[in-house]
mmCIF file as gemmi writes it, N, C-alpha and C atoms, coordinates in Angstrom:
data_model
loop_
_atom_site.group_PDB
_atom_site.id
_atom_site.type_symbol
_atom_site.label_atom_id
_atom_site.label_alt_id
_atom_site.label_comp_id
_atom_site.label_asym_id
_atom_site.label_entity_id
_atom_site.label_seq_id
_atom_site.pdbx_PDB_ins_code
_atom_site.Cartn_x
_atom_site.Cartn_y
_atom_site.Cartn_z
_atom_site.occupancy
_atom_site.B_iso_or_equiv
_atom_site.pdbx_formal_charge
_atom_site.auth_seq_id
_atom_site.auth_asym_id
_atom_site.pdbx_PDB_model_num
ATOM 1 N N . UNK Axp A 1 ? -8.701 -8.238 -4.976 1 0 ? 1 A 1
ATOM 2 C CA . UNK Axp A 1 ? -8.251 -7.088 -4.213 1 0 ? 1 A 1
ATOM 3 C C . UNK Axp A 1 ? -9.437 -6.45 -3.505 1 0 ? 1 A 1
ATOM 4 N N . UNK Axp A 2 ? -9.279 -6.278 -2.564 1 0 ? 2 A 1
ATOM 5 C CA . UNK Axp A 2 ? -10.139 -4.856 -1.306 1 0 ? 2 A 1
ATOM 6 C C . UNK Axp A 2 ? -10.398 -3.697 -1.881 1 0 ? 2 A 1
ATOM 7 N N . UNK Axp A 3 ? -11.042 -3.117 -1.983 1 0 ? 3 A 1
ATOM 8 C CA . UNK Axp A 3 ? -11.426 -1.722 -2.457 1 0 ? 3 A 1
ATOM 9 C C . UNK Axp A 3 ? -10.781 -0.933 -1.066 1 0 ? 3 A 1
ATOM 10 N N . UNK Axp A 4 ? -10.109 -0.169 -1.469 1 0 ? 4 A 1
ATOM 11 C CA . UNK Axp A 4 ? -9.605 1.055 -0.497 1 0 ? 4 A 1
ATOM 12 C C . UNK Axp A 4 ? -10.91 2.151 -0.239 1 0 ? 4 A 1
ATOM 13 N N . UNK Axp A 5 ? -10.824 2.09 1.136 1 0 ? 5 A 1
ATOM 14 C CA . UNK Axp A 5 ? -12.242 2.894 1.637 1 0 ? 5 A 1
ATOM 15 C C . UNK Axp A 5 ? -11.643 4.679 1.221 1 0 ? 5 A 1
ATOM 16 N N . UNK Axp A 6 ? -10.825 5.023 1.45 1 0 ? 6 A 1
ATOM 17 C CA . UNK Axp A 6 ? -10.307 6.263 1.145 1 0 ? 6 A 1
ATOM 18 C C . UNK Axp A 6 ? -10.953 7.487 2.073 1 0 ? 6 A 1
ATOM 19 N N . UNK Axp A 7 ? -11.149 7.259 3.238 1 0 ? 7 A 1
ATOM 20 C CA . UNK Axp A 7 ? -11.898 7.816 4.136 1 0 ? 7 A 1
ATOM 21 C C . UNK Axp A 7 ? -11.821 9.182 4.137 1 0 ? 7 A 1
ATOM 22 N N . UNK Axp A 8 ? -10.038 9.78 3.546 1 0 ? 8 A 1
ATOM 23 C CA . UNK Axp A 8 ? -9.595 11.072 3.716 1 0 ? 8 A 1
ATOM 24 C C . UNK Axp A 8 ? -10.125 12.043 2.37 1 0 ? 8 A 1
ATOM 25 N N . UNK Axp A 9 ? -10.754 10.965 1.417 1 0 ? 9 A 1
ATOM 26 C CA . UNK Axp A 9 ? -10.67 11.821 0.205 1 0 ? 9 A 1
ATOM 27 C C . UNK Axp A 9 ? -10.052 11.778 -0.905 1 0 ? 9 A 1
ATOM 28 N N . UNK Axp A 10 ? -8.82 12.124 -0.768 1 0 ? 10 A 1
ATOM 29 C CA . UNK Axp A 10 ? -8.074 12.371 -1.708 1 0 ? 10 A 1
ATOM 30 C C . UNK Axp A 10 ? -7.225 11.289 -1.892 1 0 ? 10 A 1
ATOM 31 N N . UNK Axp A 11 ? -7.048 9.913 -1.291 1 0 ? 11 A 1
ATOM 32 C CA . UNK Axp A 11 ? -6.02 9.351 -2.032 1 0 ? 11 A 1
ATOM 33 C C . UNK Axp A 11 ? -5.677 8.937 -3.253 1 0 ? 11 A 1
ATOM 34 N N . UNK Axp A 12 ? -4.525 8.221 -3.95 1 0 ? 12 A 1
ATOM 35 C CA . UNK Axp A 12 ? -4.413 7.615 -4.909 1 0 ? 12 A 1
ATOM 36 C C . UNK Axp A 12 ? -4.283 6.603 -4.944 1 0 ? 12 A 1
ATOM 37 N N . UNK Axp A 13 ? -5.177 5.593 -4.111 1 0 ? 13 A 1
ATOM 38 C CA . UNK Axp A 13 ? -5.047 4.166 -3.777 1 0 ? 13 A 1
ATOM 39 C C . UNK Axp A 13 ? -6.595 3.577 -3.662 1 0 ? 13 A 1
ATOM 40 N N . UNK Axp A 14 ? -6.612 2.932 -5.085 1 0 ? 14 A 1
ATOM 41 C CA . UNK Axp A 14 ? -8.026 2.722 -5.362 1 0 ? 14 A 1
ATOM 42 C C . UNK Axp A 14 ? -8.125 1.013 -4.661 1 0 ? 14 A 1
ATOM 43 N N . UNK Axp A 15 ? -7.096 0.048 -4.173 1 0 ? 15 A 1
ATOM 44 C CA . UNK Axp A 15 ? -7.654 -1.236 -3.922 1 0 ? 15 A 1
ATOM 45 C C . UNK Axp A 15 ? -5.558 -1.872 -3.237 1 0 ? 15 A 1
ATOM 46 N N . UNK Axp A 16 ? -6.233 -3.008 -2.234 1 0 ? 16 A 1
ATOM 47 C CA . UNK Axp A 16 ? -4.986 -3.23 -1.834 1 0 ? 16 A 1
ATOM 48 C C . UNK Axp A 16 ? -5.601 -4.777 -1.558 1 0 ? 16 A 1
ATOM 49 N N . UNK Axp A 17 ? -4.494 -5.262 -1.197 1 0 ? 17 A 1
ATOM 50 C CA . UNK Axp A 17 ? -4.803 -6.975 -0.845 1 0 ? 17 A 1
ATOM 51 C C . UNK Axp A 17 ? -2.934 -7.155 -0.296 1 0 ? 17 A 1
ATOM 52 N N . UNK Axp A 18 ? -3.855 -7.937 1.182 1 0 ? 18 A 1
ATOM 53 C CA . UNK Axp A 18 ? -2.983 -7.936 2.433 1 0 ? 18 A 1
ATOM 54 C C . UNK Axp A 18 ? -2.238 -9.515 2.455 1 0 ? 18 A 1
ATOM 55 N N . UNK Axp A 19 ? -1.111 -9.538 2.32 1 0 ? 19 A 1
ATOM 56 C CA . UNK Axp A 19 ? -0.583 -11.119 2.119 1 0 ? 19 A 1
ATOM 57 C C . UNK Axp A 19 ? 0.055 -11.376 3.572 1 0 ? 19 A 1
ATOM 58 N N . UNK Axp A 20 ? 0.798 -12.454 3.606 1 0 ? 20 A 1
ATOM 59 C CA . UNK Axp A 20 ? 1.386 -12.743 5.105 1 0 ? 20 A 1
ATOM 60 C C . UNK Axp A 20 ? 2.512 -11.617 5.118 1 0 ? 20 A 1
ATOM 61 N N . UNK Axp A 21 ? 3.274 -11.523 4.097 1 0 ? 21 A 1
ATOM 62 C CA . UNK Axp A 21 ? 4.542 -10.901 4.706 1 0 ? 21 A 1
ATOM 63 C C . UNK Axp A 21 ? 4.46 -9.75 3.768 1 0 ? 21 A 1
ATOM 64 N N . UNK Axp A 22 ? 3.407 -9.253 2.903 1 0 ? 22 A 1
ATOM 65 C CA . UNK Axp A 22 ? 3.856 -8.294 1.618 1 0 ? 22 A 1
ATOM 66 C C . UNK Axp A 22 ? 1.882 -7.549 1.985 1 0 ? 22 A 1
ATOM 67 N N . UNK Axp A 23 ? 2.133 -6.371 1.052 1 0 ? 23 A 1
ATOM 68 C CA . UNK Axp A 23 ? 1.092 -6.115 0.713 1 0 ? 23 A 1
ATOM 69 C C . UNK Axp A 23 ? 1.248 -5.604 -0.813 1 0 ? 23 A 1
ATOM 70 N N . UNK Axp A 24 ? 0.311 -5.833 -1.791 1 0 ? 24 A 1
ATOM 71 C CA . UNK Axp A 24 ? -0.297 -5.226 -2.6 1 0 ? 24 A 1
ATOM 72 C C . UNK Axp A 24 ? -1.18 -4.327 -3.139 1 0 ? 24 A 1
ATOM 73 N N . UNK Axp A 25 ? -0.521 -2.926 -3.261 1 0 ? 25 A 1
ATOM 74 C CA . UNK Axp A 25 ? -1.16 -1.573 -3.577 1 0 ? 25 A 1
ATOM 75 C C . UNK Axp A 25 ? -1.719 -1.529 -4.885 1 0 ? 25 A 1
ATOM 76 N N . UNK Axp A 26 ? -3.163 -0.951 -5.101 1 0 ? 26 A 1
ATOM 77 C CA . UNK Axp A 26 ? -3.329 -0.471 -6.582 1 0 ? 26 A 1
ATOM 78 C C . UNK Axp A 26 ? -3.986 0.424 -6.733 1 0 ? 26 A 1
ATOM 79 N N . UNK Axp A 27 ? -3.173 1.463 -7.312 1 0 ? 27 A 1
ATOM 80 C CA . UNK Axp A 27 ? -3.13 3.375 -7.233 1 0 ? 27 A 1
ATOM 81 C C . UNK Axp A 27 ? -4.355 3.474 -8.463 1 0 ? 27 A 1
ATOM 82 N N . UNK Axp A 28 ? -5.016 4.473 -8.367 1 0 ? 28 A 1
ATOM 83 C CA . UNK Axp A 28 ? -6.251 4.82 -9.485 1 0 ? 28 A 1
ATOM 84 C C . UNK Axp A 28 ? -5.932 5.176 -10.833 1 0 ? 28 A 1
ATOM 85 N N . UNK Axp A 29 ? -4.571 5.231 -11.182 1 0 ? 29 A 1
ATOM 86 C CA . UNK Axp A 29 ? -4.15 5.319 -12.533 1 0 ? 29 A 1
ATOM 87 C C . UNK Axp A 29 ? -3.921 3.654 -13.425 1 0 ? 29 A 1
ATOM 88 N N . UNK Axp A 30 ? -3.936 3.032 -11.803 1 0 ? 30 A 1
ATOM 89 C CA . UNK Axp A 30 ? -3.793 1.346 -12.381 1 0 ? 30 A 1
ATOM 90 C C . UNK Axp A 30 ? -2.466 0.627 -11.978 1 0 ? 30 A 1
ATOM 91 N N . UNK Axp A 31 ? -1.626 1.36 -11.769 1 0 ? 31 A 1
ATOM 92 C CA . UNK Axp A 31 ? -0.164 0.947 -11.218 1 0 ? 31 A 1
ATOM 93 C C . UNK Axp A 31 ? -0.375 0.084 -10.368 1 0 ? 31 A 1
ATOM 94 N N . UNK Axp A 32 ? 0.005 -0.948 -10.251 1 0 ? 32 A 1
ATOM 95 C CA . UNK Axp A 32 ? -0.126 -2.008 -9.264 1 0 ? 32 A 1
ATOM 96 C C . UNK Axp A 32 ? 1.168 -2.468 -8.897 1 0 ? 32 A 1
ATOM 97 N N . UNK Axp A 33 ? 1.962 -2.368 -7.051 1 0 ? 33 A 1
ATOM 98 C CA . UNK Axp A 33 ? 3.033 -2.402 -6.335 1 0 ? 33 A 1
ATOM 99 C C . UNK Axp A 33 ? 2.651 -3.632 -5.689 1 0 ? 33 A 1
ATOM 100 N N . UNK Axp A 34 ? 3.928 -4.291 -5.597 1 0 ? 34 A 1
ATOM 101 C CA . UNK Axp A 34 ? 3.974 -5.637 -4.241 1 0 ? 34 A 1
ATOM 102 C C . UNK Axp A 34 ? 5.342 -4.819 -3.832 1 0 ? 34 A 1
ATOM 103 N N . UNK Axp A 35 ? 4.87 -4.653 -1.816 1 0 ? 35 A 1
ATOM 104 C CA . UNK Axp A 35 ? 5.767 -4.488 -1.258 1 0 ? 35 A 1
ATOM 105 C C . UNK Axp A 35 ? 6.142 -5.28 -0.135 1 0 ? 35 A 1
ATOM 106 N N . UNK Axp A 36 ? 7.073 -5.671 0.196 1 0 ? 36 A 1
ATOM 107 C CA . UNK Axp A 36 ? 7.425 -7.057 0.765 1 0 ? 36 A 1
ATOM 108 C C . UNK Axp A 36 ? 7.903 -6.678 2.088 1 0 ? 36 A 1
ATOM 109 N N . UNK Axp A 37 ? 7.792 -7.863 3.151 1 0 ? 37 A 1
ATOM 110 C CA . UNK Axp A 37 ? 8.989 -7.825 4.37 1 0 ? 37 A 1
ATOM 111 C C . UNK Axp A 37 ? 10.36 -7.256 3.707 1 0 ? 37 A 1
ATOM 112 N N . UNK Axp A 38 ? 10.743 -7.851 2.975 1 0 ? 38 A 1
ATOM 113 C CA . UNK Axp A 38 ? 12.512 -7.567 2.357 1 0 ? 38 A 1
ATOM 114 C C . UNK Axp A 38 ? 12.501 -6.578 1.596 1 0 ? 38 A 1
ATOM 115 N N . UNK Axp A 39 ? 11.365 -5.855 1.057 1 0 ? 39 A 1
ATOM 116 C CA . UNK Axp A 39 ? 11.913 -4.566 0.319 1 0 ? 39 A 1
ATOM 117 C C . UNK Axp A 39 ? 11.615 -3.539 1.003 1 0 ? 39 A 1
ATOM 118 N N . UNK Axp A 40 ? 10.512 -3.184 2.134 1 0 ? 40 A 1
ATOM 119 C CA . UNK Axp A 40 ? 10.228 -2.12 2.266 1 0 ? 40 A 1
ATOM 120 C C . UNK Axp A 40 ? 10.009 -2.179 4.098 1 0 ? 40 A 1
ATOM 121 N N . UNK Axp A 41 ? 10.864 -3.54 5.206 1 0 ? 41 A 1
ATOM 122 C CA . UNK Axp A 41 ? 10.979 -3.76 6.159 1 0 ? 41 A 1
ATOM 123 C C . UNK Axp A 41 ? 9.648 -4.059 7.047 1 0 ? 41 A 1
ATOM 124 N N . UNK Axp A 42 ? 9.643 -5.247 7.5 1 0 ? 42 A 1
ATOM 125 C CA . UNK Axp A 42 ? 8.457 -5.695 8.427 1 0 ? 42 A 1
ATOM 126 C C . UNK Axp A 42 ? 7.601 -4.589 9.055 1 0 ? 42 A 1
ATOM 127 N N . UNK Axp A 43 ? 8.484 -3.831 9.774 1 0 ? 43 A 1
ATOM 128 C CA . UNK Axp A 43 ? 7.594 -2.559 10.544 1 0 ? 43 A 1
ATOM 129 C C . UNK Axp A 43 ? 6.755 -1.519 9.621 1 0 ? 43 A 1
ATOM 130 N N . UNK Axp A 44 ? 7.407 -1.169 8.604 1 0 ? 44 A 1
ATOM 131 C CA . UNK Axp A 44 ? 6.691 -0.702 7.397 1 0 ? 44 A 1
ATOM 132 C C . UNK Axp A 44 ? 5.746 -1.362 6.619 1 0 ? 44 A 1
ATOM 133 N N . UNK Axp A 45 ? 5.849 -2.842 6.337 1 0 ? 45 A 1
ATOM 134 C CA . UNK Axp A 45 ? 4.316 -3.929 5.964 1 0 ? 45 A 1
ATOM 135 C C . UNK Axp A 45 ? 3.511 -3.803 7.203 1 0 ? 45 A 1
ATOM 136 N N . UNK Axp A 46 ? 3.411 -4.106 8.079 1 0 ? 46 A 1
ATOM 137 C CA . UNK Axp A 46 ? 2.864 -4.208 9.196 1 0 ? 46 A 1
ATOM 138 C C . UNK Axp A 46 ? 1.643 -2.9 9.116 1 0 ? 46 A 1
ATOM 139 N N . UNK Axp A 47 ? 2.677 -1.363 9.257 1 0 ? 47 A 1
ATOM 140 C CA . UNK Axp A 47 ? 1.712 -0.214 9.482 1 0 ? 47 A 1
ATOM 141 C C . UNK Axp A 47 ? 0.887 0.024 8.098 1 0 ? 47 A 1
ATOM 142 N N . UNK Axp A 48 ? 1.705 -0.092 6.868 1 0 ? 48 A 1
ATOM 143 C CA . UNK Axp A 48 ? 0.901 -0.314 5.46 1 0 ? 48 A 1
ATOM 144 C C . UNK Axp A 48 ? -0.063 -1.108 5.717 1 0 ? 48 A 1
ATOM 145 N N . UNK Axp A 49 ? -0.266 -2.724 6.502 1 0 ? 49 A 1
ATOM 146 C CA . UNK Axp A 49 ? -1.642 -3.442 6.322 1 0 ? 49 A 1
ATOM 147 C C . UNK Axp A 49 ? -2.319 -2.696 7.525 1 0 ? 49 A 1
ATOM 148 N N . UNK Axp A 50 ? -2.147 -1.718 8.784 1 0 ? 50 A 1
ATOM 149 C CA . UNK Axp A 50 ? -3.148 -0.928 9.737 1 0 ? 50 A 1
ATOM 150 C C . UNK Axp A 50 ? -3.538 -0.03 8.702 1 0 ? 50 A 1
ATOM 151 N N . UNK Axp A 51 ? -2.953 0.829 7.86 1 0 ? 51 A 1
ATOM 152 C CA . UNK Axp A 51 ? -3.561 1.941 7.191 1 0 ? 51 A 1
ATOM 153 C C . UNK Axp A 51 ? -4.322 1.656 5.904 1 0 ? 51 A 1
ATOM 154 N N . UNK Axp A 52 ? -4.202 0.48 5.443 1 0 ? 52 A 1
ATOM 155 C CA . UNK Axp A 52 ? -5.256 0.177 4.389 1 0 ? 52 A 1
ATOM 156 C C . UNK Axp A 52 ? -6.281 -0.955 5.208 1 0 ? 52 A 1
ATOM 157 N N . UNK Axp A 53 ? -6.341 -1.136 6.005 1 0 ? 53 A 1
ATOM 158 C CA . UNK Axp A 53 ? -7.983 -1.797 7.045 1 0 ? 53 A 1
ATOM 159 C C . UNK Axp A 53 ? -8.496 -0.558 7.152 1 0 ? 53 A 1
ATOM 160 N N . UNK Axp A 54 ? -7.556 0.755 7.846 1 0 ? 54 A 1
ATOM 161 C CA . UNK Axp A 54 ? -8.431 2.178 8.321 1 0 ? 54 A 1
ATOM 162 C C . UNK Axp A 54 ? -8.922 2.638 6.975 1 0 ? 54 A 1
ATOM 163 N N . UNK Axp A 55 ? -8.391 2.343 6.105 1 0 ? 55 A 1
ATOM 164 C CA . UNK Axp A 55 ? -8.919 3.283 5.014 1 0 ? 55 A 1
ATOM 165 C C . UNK Axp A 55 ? -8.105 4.55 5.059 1 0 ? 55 A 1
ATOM 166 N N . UNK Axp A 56 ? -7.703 5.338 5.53 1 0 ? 56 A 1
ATOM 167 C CA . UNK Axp A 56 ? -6.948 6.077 5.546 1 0 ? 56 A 1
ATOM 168 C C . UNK Axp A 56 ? -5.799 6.133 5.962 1 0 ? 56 A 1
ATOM 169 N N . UNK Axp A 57 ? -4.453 7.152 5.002 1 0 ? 57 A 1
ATOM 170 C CA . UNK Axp A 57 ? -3.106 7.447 5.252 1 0 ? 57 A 1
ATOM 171 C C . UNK Axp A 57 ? -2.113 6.666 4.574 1 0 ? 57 A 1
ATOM 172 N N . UNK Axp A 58 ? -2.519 5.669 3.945 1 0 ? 58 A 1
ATOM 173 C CA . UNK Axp A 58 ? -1.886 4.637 2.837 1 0 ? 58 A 1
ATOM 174 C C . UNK Axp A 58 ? -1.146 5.444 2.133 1 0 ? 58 A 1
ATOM 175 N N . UNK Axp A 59 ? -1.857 6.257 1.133 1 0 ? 59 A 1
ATOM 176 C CA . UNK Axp A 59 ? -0.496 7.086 -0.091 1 0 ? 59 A 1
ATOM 177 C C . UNK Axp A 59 ? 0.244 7.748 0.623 1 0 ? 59 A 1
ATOM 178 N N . UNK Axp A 60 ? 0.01 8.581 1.51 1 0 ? 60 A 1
ATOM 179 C CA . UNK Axp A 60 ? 0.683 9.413 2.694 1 0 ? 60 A 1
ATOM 180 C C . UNK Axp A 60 ? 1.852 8.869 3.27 1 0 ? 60 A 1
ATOM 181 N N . UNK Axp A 61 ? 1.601 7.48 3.707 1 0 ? 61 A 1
ATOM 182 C CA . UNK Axp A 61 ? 2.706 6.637 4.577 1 0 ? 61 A 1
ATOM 183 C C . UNK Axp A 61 ? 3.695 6.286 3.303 1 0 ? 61 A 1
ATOM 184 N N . UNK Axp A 62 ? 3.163 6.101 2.273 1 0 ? 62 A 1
ATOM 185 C CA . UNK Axp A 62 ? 3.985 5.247 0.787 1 0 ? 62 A 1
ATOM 186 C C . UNK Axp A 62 ? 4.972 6.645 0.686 1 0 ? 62 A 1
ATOM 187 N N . UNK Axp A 63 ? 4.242 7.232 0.402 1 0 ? 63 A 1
ATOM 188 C CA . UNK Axp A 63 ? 5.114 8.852 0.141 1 0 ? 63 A 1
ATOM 189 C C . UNK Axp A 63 ? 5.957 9.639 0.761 1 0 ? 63 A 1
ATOM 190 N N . UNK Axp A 64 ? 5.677 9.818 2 1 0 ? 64 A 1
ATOM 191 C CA . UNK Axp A 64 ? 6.631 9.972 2.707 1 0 ? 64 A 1
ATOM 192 C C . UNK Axp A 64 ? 7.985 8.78 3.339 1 0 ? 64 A 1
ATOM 193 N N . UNK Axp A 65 ? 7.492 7.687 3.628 1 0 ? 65 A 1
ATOM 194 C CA . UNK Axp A 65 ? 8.017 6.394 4.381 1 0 ? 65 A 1
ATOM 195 C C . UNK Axp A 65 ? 8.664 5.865 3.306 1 0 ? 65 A 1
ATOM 196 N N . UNK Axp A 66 ? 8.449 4.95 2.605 1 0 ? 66 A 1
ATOM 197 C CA . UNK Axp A 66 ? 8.264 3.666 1.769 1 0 ? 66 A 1
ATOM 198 C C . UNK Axp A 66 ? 8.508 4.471 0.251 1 0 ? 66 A 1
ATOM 199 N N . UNK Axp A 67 ? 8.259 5.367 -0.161 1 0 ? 67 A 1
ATOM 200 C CA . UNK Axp A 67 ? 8.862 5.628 -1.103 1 0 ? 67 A 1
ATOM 201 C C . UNK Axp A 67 ? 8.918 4.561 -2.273 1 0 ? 67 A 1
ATOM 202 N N . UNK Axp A 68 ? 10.451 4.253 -2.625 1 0 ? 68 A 1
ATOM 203 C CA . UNK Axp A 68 ? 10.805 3.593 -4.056 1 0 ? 68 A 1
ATOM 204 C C . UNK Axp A 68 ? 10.791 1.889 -3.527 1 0 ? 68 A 1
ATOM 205 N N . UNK Axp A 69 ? 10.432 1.521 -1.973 1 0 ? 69 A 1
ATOM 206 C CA . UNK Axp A 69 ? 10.799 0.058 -2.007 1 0 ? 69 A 1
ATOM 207 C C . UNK Axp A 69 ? 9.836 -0.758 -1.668 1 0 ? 69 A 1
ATOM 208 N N . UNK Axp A 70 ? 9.287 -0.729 -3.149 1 0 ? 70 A 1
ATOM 209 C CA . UNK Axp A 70 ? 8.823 -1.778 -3.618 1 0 ? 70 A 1
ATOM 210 C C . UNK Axp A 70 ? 9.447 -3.141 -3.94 1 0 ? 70 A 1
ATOM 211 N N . UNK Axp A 71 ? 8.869 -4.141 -4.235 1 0 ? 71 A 1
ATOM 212 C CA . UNK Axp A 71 ? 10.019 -5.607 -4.837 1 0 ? 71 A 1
ATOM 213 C C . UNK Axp A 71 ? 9.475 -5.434 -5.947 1 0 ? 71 A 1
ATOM 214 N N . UNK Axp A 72 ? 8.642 -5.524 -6.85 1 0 ? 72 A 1
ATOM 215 C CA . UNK Axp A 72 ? 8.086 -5.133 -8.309 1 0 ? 72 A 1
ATOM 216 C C . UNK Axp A 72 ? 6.871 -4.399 -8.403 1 0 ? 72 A 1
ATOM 217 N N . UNK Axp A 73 ? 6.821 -3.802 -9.983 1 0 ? 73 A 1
ATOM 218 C CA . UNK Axp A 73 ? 5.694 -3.312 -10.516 1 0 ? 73 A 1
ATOM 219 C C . UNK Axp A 73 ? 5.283 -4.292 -10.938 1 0 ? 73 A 1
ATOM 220 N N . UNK Axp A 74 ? 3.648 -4.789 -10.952 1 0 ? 74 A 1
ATOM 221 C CA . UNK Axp A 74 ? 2.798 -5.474 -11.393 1 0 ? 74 A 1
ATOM 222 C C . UNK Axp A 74 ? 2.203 -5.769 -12.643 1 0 ? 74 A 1
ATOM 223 N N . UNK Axp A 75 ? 2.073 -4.035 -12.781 1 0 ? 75 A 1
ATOM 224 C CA . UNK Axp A 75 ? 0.984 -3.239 -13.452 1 0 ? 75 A 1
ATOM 225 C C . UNK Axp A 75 ? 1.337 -2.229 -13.998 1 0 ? 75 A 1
């Protein structure tokens, strides 16, 4: 996994790793999410893998956007 640059500070997204169609989040408590084309819609993977390259707005976009659709907990 990538270390999340966290540019803003405050997130809760300590590391992510970018797949073809999914990405994989992992929050600083350890929780580890795979969110997929099919659970959480292409346009939503897509801006999830721009905001974890920027380093910032990842938990922000999850939290407001993306919410509960995930395809599994990991972790």
């Amino acid at each position: 996994m990538e270390r999340y640059r966290n540019l803003g500070g405050d997130s809760g997204i300590s590391a992510y790793e970018i797949g073809p169609d999914s990405i994989t989040v992992q929050f600083k408590g350890g929780a580890t999410y795979l969110y997929t084309n099919q659970s959480a819609g292409s346009a939503n993977i897509d801006h999830m893998k721009q905001l974890a390259r920027a380093g910032q707005g990842l938990n922000s976009f999850i939290s407001r956007v993306v919410k509960k659709g995930y395809a599994r907990k990991l972790r």
